[in-house]
PQR file of N, CA, C, O and H, with PARSE charges and radii, in Angstrom:
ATOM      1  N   UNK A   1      98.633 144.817   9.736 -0.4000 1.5000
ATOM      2  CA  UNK A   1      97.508 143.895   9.858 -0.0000 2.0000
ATOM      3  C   UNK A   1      97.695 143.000  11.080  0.5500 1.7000
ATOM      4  O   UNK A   1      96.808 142.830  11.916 -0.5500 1.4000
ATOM      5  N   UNK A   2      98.809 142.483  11.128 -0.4000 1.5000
ATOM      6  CA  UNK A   2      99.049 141.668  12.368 -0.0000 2.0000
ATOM      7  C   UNK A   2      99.057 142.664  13.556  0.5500 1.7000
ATOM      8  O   UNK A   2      98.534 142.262  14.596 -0.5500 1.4000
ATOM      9  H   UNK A   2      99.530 142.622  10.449  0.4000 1.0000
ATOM     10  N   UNK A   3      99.465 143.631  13.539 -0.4000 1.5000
ATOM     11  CA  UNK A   3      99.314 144.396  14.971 -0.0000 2.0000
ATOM     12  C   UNK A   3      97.514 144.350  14.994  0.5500 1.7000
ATOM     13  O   UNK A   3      96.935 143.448  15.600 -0.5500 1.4000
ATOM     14  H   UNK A   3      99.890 143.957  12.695  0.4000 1.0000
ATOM     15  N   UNK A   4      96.877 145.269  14.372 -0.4000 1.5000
ATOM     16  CA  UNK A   4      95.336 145.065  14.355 -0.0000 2.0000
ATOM     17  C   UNK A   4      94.924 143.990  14.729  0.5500 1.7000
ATOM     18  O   UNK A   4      94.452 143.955  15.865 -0.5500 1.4000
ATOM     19  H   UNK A   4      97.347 146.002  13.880  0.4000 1.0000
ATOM     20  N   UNK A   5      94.948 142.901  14.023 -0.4000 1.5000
ATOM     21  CA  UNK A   5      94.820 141.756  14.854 -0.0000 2.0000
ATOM     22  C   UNK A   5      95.484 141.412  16.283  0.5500 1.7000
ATOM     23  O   UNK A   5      94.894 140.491  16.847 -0.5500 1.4000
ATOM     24  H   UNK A   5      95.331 142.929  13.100  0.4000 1.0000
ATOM     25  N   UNK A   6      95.923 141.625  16.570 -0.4000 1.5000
ATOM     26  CA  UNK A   6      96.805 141.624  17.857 -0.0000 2.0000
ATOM     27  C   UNK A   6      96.056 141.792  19.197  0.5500 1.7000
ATOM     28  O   UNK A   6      95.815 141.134  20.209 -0.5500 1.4000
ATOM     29  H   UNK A   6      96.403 142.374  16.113  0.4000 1.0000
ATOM     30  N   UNK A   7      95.705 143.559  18.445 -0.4000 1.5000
ATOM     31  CA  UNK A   7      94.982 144.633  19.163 -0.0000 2.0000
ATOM     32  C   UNK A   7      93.485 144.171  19.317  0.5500 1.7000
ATOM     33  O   UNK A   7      92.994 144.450  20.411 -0.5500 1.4000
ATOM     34  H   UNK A   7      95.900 144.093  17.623  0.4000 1.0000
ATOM     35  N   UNK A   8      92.678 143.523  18.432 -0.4000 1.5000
ATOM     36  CA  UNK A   8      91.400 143.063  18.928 -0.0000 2.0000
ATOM     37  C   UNK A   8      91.241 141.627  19.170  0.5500 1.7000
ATOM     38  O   UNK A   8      90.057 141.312  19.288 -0.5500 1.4000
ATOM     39  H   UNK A   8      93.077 143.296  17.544  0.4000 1.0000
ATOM     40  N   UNK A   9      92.332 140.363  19.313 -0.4000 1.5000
ATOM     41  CA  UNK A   9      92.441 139.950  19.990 -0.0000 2.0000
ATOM     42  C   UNK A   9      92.578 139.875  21.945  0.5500 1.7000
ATOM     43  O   UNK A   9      92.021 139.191  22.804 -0.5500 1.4000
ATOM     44  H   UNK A   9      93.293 140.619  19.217  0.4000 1.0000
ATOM     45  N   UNK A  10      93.657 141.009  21.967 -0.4000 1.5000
ATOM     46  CA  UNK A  10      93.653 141.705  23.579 -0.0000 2.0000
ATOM     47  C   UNK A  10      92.212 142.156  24.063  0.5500 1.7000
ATOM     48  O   UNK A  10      91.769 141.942  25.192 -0.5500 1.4000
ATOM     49  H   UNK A  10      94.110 141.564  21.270  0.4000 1.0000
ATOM     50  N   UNK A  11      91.691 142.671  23.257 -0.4000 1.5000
ATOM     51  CA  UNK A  11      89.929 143.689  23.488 -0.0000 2.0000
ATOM     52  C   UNK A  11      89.297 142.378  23.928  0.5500 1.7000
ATOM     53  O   UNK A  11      89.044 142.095  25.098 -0.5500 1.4000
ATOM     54  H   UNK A  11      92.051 142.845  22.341  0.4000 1.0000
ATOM     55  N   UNK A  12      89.033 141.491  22.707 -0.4000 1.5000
ATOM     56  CA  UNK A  12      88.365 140.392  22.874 -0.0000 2.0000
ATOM     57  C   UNK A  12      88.810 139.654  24.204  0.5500 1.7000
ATOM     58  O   UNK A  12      87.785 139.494  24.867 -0.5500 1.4000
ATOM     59  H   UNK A  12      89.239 141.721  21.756  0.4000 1.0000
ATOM     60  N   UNK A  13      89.651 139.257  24.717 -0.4000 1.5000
ATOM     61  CA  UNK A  13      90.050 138.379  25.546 -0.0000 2.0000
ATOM     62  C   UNK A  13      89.887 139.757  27.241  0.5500 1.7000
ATOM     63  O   UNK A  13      89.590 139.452  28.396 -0.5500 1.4000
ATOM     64  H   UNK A  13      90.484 139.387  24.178  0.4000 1.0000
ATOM     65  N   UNK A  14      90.168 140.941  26.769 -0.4000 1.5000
ATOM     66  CA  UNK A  14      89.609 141.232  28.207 -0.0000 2.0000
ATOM     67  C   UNK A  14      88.299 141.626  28.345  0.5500 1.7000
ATOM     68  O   UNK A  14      87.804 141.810  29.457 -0.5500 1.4000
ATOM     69  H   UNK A  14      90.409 141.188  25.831  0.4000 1.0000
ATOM     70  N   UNK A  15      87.648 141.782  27.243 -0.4000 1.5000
ATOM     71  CA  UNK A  15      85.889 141.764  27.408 -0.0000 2.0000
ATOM     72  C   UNK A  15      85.375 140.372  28.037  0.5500 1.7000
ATOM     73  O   UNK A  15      84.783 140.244  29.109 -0.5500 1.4000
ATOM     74  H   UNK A  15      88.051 141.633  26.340  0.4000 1.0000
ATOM     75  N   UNK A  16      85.704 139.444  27.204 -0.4000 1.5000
ATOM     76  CA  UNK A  16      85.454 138.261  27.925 -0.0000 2.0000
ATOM     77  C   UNK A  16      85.487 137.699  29.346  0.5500 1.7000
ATOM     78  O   UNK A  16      84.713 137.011  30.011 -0.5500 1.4000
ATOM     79  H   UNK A  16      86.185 139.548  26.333  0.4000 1.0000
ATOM     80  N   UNK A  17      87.146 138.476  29.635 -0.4000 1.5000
ATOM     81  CA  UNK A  17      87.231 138.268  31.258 -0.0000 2.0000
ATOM     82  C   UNK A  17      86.424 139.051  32.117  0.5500 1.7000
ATOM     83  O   UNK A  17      86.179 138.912  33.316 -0.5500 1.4000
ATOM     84  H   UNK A  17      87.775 139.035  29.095  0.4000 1.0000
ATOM     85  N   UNK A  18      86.113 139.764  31.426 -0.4000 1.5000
ATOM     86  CA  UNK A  18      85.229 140.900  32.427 -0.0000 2.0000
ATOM     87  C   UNK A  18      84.006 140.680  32.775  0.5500 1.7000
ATOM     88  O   UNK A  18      83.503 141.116  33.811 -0.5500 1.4000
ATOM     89  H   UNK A  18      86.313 139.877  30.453  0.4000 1.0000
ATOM     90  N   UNK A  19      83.267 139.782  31.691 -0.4000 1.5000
ATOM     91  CA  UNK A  19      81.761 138.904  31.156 -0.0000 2.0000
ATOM     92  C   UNK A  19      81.664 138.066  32.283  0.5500 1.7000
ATOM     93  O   UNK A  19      80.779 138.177  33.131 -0.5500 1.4000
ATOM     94  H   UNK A  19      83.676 139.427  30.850  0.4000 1.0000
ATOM     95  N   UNK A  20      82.815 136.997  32.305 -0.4000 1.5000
ATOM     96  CA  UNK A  20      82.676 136.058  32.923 -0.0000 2.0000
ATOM     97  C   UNK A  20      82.946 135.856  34.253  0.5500 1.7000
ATOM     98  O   UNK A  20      82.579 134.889  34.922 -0.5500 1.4000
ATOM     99  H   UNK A  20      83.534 136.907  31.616  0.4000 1.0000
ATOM    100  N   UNK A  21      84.089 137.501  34.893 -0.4000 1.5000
ATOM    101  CA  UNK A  21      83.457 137.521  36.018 -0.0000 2.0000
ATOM    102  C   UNK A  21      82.496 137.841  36.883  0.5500 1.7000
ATOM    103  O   UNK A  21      82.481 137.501  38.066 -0.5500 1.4000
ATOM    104  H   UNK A  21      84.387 138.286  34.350  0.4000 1.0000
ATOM    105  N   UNK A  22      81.512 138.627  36.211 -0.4000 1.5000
ATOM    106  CA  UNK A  22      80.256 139.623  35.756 -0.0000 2.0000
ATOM    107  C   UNK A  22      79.401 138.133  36.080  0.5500 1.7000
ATOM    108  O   UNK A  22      78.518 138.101  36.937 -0.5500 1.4000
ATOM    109  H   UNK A  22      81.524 138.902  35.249  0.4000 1.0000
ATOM    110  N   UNK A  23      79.759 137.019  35.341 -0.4000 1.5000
ATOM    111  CA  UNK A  23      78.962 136.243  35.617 -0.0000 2.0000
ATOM    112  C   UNK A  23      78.784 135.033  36.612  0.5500 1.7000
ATOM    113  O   UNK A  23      77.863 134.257  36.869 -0.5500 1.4000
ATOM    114  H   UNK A  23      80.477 137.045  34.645  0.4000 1.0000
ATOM    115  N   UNK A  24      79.671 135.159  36.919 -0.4000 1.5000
ATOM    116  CA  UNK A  24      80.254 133.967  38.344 -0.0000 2.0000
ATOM    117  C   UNK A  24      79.923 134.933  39.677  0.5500 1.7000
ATOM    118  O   UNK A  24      79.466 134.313  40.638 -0.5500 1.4000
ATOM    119  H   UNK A  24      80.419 135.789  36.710  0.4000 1.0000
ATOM    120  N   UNK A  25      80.095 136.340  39.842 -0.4000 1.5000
ATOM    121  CA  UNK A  25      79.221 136.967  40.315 -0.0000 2.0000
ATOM    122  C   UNK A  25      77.634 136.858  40.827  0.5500 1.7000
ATOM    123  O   UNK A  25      77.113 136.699  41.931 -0.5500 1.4000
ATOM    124  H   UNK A  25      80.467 136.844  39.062  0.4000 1.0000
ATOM    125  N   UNK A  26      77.179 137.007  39.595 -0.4000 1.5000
ATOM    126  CA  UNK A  26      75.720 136.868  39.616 -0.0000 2.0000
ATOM    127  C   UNK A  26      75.484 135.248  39.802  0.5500 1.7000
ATOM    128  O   UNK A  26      74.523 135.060  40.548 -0.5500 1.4000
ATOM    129  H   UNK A  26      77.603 137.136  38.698  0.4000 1.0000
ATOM    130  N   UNK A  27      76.062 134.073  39.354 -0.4000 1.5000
ATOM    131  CA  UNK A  27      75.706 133.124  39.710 -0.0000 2.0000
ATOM    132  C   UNK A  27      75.770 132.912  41.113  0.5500 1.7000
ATOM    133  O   UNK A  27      74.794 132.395  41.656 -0.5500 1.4000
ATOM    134  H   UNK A  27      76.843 134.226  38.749  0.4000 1.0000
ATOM    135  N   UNK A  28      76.924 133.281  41.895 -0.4000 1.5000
ATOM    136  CA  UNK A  28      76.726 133.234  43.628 -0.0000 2.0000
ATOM    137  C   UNK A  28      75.724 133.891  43.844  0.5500 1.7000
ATOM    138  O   UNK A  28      74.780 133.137  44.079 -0.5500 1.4000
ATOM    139  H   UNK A  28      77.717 133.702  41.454  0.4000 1.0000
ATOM    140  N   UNK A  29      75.472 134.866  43.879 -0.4000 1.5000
ATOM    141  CA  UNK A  29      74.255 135.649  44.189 -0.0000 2.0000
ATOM    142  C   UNK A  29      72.694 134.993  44.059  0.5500 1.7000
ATOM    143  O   UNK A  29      71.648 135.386  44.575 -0.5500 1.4000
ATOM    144  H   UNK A  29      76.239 135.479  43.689  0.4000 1.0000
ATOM    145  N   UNK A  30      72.897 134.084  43.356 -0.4000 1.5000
ATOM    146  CA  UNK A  30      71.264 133.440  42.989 -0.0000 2.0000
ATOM    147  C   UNK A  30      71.478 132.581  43.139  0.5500 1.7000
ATOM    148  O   UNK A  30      70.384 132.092  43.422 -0.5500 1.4000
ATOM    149  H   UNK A  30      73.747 133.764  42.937  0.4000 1.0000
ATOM    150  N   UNK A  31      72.760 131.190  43.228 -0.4000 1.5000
ATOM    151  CA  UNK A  31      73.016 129.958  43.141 -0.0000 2.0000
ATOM    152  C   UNK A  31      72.069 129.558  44.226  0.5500 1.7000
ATOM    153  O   UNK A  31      71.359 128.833  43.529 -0.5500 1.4000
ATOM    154  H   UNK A  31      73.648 131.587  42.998  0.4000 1.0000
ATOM    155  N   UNK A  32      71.556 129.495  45.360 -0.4000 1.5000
ATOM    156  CA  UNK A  32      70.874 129.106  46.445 -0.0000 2.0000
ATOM    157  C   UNK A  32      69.231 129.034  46.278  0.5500 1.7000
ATOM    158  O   UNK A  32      68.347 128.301  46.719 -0.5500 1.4000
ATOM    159  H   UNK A  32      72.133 130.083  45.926  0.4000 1.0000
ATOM    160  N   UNK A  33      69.308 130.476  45.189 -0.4000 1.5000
ATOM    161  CA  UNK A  33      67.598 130.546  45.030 -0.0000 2.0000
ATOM    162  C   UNK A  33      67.379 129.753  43.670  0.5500 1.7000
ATOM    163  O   UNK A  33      66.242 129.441  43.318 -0.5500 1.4000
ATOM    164  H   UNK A  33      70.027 131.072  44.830  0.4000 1.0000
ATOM    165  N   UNK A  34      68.625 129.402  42.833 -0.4000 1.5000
ATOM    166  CA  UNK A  34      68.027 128.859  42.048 -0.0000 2.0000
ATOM    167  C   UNK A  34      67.775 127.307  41.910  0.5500 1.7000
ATOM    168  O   UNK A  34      67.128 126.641  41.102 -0.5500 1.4000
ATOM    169  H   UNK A  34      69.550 129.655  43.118  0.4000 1.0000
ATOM    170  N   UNK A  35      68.649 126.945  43.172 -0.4000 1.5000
ATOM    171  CA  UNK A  35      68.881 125.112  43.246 -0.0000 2.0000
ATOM    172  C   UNK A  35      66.926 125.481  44.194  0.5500 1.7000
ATOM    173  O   UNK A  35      65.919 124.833  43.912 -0.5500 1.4000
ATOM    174  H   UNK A  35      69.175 127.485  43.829  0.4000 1.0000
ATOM    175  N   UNK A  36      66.965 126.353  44.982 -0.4000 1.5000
ATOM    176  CA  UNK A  36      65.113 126.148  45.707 -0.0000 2.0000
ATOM    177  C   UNK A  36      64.640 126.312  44.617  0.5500 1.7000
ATOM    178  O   UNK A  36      64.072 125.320  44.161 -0.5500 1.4000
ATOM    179  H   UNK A  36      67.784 126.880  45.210  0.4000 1.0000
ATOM    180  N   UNK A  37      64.656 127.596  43.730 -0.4000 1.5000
ATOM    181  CA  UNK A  37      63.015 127.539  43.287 -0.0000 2.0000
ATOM    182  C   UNK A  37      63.474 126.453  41.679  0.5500 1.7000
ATOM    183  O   UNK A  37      62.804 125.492  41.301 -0.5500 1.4000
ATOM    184  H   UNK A  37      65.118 128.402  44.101  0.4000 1.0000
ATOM    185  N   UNK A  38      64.497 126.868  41.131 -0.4000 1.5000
ATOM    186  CA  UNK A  38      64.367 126.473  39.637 -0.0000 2.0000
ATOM    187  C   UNK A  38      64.994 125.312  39.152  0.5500 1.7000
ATOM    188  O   UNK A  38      65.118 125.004  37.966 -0.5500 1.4000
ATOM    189  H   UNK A  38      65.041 127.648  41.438  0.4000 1.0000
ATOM    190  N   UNK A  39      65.426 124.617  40.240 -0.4000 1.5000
ATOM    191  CA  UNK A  39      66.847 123.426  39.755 -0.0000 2.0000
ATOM    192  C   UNK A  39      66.299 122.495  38.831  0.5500 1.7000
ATOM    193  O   UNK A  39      67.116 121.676  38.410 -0.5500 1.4000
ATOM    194  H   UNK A  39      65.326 124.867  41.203  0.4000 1.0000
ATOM    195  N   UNK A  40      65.017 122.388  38.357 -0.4000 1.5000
ATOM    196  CA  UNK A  40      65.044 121.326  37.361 -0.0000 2.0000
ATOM    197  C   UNK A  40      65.072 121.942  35.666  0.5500 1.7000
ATOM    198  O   UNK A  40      65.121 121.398  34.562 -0.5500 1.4000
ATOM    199  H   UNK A  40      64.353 123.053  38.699  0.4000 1.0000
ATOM    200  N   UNK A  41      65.006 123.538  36.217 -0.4000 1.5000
ATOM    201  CA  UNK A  41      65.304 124.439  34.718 -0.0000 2.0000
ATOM    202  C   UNK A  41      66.292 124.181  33.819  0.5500 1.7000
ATOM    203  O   UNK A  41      67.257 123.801  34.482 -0.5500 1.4000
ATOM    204  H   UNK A  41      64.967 123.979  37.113  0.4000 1.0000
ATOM    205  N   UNK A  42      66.536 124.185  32.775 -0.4000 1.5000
ATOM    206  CA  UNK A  42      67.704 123.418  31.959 -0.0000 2.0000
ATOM    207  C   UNK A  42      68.098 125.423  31.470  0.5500 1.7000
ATOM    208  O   UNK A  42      67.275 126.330  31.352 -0.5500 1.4000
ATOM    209  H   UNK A  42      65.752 124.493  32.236  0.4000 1.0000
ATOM    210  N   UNK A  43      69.983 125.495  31.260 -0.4000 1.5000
ATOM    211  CA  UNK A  43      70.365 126.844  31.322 -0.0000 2.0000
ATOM    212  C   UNK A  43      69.992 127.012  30.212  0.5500 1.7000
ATOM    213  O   UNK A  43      69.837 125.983  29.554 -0.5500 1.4000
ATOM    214  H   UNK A  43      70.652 124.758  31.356  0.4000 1.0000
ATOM    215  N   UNK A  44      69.721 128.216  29.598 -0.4000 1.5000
ATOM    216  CA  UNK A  44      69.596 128.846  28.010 -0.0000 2.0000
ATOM    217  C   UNK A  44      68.695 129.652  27.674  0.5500 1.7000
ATOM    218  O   UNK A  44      67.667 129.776  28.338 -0.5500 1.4000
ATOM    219  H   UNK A  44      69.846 129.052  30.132  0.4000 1.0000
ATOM    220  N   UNK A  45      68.944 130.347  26.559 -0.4000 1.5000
ATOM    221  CA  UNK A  45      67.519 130.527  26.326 -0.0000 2.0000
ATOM    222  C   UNK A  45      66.769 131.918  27.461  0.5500 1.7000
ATOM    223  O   UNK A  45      65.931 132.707  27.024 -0.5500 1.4000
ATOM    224  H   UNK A  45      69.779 130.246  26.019  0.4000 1.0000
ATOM    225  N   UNK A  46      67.072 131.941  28.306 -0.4000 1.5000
ATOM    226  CA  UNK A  46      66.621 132.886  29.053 -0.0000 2.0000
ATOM    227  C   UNK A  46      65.714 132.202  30.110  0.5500 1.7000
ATOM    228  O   UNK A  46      64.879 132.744  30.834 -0.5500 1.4000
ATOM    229  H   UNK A  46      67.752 131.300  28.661  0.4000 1.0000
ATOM    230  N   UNK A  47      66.099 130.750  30.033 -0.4000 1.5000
ATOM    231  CA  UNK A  47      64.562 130.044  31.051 -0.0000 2.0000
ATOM    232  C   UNK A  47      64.916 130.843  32.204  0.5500 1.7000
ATOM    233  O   UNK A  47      64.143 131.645  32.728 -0.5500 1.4000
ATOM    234  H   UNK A  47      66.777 130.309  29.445  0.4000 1.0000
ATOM    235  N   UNK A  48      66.249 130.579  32.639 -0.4000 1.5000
ATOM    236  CA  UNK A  48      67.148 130.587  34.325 -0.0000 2.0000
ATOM    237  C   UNK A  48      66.217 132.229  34.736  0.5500 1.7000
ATOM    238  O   UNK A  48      65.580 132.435  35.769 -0.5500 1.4000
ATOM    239  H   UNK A  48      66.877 129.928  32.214  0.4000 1.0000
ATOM    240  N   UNK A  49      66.381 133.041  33.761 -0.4000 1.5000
ATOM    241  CA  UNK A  49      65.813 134.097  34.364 -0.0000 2.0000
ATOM    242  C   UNK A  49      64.769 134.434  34.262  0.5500 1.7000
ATOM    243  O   UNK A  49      64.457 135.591  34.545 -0.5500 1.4000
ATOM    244  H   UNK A  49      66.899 132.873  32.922  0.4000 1.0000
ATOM    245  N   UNK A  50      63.894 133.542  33.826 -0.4000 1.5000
ATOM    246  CA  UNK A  50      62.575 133.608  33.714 -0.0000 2.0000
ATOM    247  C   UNK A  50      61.700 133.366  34.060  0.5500 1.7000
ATOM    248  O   UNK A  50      60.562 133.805  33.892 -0.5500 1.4000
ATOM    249  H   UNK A  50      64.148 132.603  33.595  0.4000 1.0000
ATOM    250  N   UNK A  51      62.545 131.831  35.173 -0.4000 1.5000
ATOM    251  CA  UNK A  51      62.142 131.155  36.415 -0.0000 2.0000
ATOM    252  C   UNK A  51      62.294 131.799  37.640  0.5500 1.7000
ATOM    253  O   UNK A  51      61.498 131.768  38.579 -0.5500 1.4000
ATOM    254  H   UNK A  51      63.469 131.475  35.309  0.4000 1.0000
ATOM    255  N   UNK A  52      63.636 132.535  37.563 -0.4000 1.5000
ATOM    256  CA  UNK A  52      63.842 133.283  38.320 -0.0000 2.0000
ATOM    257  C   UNK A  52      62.565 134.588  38.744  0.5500 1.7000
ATOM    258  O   UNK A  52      61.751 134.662  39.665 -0.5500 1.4000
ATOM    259  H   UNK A  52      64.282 132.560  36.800  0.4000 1.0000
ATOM    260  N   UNK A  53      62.845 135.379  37.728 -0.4000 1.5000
ATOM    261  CA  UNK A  53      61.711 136.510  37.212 -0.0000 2.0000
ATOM    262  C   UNK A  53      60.205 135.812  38.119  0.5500 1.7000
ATOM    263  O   UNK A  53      59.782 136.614  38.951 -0.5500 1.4000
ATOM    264  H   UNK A  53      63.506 135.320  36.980  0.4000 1.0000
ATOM    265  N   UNK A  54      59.655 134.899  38.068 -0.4000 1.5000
ATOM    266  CA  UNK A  54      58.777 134.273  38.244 -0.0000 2.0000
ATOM    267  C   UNK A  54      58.226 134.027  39.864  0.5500 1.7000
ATOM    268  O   UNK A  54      57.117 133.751  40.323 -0.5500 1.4000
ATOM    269  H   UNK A  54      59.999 134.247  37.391  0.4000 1.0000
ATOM    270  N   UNK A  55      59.906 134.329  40.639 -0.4000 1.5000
ATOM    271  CA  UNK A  55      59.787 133.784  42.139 -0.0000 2.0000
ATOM    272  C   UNK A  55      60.473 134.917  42.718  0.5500 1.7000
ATOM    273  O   UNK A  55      61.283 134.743  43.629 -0.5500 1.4000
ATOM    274  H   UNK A  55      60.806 134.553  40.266  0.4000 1.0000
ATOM    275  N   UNK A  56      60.254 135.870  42.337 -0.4000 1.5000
ATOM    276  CA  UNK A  56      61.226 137.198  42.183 -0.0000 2.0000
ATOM    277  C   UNK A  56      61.033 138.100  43.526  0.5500 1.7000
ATOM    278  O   UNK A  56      61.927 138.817  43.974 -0.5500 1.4000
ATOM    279  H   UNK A  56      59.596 136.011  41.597  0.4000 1.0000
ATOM    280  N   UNK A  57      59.717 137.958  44.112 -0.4000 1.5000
ATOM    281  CA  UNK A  57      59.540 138.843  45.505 -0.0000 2.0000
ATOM    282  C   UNK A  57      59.920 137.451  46.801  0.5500 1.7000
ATOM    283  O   UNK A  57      59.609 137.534  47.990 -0.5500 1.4000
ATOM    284  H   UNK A  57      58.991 137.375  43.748  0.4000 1.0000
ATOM    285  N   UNK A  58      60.681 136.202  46.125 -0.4000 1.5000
ATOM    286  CA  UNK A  58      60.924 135.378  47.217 -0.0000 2.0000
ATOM    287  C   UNK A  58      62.290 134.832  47.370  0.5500 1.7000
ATOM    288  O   UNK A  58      62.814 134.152  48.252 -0.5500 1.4000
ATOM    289  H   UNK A  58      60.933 136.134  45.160  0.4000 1.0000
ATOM    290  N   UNK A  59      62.853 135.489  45.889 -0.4000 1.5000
ATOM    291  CA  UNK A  59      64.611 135.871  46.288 -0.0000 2.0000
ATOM    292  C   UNK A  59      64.830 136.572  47.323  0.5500 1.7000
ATOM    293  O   UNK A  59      64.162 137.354  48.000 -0.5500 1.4000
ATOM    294  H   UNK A  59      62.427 136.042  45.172  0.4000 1.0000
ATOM    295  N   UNK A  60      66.126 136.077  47.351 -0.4000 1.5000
ATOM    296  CA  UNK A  60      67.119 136.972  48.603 -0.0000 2.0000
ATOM    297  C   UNK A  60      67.452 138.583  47.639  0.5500 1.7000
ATOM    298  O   UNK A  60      67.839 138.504  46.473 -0.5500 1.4000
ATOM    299  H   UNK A  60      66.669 135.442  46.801  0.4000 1.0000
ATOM    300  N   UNK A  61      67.282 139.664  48.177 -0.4000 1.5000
ATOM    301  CA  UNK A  61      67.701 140.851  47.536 -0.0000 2.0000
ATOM    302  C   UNK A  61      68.622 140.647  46.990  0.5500 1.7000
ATOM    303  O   UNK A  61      68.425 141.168  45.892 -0.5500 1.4000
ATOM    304  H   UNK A  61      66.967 139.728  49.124  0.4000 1.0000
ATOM    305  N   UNK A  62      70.000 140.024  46.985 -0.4000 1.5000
ATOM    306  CA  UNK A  62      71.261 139.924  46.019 -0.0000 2.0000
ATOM    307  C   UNK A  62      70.953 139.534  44.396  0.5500 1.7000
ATOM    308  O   UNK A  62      71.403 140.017  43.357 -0.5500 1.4000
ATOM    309  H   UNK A  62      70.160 139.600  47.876  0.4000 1.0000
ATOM    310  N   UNK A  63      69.992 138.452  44.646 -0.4000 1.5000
ATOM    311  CA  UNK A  63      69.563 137.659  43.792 -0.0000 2.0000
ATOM    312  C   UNK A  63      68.856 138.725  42.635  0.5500 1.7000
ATOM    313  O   UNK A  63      69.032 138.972  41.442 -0.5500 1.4000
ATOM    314  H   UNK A  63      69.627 138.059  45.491  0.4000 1.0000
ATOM    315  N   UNK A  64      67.821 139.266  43.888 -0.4000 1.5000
ATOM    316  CA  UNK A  64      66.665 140.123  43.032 -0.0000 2.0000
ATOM    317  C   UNK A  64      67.175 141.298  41.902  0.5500 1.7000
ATOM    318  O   UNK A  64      66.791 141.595  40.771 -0.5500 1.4000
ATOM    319  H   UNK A  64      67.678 139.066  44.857  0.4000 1.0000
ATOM    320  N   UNK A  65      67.982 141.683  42.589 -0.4000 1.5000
ATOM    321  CA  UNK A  65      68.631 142.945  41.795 -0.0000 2.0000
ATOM    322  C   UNK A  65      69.427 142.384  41.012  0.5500 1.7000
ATOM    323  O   UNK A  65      69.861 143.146  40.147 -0.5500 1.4000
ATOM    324  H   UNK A  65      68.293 141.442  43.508  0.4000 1.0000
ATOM    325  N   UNK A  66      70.043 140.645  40.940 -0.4000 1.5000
ATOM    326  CA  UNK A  66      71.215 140.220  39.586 -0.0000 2.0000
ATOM    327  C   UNK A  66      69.974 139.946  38.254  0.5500 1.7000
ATOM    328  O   UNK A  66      70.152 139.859  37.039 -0.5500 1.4000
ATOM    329  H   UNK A  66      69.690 140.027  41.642  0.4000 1.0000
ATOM    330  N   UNK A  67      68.959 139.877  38.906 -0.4000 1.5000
ATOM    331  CA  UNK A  67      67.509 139.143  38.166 -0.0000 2.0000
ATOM    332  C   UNK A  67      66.895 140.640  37.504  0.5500 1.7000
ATOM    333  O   UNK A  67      66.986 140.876  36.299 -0.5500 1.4000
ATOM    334  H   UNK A  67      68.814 139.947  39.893  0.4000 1.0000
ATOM    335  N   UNK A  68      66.572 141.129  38.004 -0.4000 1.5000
ATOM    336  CA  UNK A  68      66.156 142.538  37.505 -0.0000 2.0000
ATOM    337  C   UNK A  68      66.955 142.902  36.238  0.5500 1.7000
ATOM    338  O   UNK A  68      66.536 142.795  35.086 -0.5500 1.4000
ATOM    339  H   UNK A  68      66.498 140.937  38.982  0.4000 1.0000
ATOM    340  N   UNK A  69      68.273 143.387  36.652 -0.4000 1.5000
ATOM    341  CA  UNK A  69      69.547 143.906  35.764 -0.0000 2.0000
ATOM    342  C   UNK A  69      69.534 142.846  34.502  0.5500 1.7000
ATOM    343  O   UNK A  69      70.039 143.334  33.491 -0.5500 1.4000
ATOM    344  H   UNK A  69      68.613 143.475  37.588  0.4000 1.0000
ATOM    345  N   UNK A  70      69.061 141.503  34.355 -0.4000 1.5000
ATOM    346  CA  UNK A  70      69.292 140.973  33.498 -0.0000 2.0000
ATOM    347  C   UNK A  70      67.793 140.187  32.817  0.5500 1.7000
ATOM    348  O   UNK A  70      67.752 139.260  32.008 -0.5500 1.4000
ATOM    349  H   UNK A  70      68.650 141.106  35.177  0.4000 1.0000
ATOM    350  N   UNK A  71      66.805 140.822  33.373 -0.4000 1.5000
ATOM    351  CA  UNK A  71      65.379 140.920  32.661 -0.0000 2.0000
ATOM    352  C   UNK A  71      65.493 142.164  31.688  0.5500 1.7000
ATOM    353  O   UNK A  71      66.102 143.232  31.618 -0.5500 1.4000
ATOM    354  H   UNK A  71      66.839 141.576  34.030  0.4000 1.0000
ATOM    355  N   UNK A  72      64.202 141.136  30.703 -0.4000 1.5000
ATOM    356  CA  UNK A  72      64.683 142.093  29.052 -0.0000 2.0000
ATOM    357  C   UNK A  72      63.089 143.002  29.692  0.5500 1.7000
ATOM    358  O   UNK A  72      62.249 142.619  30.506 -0.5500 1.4000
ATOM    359  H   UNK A  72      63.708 140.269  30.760  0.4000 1.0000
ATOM    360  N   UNK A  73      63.198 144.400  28.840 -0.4000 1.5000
ATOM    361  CA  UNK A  73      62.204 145.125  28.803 -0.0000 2.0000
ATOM    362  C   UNK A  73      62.681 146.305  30.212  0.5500 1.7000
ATOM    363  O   UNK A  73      61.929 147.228  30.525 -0.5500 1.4000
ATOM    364  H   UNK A  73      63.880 144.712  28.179  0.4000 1.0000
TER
END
């Protein structure tokens, strides 16, 4: 039992690292378009990309394609 636990502790902790560089990523990539178009957006919820989504042919291409990949539908 303690090894099992062990074992999806390790999973858990490198999924996570992988998430969060996945996401510091994509935040450089849009950080510029989102302080222009969206900076008074509060994060959650899906606003960030929804504001985003919204100004989407006036991103920088880096942006557009982190915005795309993470629009639902």
């Amino acid at each position: 039992m303690r090894i099992a636990f062990s074992v999806l502790f390790l999973a858990t902790q490198l999924a996570a690292n992988t998430a969060l560089a996945q996401t510091a990523a994509e935040r450089e990539a849009c950080q510029a378009d989102f302080e222009k178009f969206c900076k008074g957006v509060e994060p959650g919820g899906g606003r960030v990309v929804k504001c985003l989504s919204d100004h989407l042919s006036e991103l920088t291409p880096a942006c557009q394609k982190v915005v795309k990949a993470n629009s639902p539908g």
